[in-house]
C-alpha positions as CSV (number, residue, x, y, z in Angstrom):
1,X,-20.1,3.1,6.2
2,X,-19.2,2.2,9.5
3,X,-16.2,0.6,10.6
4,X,-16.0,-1.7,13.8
5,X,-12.1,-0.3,14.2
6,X,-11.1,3.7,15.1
7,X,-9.8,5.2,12.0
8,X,-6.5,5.4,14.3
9,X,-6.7,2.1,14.4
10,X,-5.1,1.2,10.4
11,X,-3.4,3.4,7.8
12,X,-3.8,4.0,3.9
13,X,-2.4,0.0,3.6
14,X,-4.4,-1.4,5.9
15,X,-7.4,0.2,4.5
16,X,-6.6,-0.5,1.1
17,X,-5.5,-4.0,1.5
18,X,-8.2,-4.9,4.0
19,X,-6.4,-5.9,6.8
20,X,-7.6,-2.4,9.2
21,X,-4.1,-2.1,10.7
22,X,-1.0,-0.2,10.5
23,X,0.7,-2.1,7.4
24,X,3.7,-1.1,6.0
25,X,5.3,-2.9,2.4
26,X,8.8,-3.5,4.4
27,X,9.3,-5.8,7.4
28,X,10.1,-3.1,10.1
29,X,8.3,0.2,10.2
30,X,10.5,2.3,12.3
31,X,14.2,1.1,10.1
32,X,11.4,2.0,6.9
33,X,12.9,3.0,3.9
34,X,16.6,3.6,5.6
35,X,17.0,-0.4,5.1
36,X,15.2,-0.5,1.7
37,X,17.4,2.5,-0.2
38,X,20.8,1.2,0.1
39,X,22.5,-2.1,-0.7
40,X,24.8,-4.3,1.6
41,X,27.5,-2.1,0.5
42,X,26.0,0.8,1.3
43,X,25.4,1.5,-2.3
44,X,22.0,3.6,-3.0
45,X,19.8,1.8,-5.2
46,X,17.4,2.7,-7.5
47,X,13.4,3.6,-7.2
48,X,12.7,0.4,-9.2
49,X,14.9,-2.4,-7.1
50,X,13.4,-1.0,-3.4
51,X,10.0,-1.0,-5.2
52,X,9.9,-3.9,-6.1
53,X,11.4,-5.3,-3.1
54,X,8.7,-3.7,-1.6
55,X,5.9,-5.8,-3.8
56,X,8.1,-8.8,-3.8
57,X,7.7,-8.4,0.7
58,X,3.8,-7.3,0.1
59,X,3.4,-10.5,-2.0
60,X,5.0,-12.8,0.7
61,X,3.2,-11.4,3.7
62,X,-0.3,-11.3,2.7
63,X,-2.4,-14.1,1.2
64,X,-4.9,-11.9,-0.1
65,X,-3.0,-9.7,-2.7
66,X,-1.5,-10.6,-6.2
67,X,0.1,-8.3,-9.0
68,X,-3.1,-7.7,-12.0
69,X,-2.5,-7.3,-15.7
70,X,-4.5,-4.6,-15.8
71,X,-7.6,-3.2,-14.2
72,X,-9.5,-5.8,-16.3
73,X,-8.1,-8.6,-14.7
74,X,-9.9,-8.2,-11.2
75,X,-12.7,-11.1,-10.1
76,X,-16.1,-10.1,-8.6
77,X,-14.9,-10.5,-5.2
78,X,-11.3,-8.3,-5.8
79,X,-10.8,-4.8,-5.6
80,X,-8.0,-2.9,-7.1
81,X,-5.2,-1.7,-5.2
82,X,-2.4,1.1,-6.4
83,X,0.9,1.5,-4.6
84,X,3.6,4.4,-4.8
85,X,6.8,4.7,-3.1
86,X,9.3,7.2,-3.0
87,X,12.6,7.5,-1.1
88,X,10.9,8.3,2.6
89,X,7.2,7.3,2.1
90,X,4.6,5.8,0.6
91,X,0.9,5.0,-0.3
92,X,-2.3,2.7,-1.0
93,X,-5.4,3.8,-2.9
94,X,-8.0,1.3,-3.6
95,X,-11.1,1.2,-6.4
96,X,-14.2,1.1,-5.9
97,X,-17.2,-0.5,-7.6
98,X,-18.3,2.6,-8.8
99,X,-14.4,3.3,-10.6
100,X,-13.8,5.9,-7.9
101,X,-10.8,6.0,-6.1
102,X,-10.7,6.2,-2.2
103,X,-7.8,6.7,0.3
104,X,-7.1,7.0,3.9
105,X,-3.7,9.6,4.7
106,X,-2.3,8.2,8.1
107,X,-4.2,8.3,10.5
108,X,-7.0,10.6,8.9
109,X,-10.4,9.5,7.7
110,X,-11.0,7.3,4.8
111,X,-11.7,10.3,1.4
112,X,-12.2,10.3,-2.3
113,X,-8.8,10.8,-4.2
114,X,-9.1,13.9,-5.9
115,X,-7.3,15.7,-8.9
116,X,-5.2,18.6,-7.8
């Protein structure tokens, strides 16, 4: 497959999610998960609450993404997307047709997800 973009060009979210840019699942890449971790009190929070903030933001700024059931619940022309976080990064795989999974670490080429 070729891609009209560098692989430089978008990271694991922009090649899962289509867009074939850098995205990030917060509003500012460089304050990242420094702003997501802690509440206005300067509280920490937990995985769940900047996780889902992070969905709730993901959901908001792209019209092509929506939270599935299950992997059952995907039309002809959707693909499923998985998302992890943790407290200073994060990740996209996406499905393919085939029930592969594929990935794309930074600004690496796009590889099968494999089983370590």
């Amino acid at each position: 497959m070729r891609w009209p973009r560098s692989r430089f060009d978008f990271n694991c979210g922009g090649y899962a999610l289509g867009t074939l840019d850098w995205y990030s699942p917060y509003s500012d890449y460089y304050d990242s998960m420094e702003e997501m971790i802690y509440d206005e009190n300067g509280y920490e929070i937990n995985g769940v609450e900047y996780q889902d903030s992070m969905v709730e933001y993901m959901l908001s700024t792209l019209d092509n993404v929506r939270i599935a059931k299950d992997e059952y619940d995907c039309g002809k022309d959707e693909r499923i997307v998985a998302f992890r976080c943790g407290e200073d990064d994060f990740h996209f795989v996406r499905k393919e047709s085939d029930g592969t999974f594929t990935h794309k670490p930074g600004s690496h080429a796009i590889e099968p997800m494999t089983r370590e």
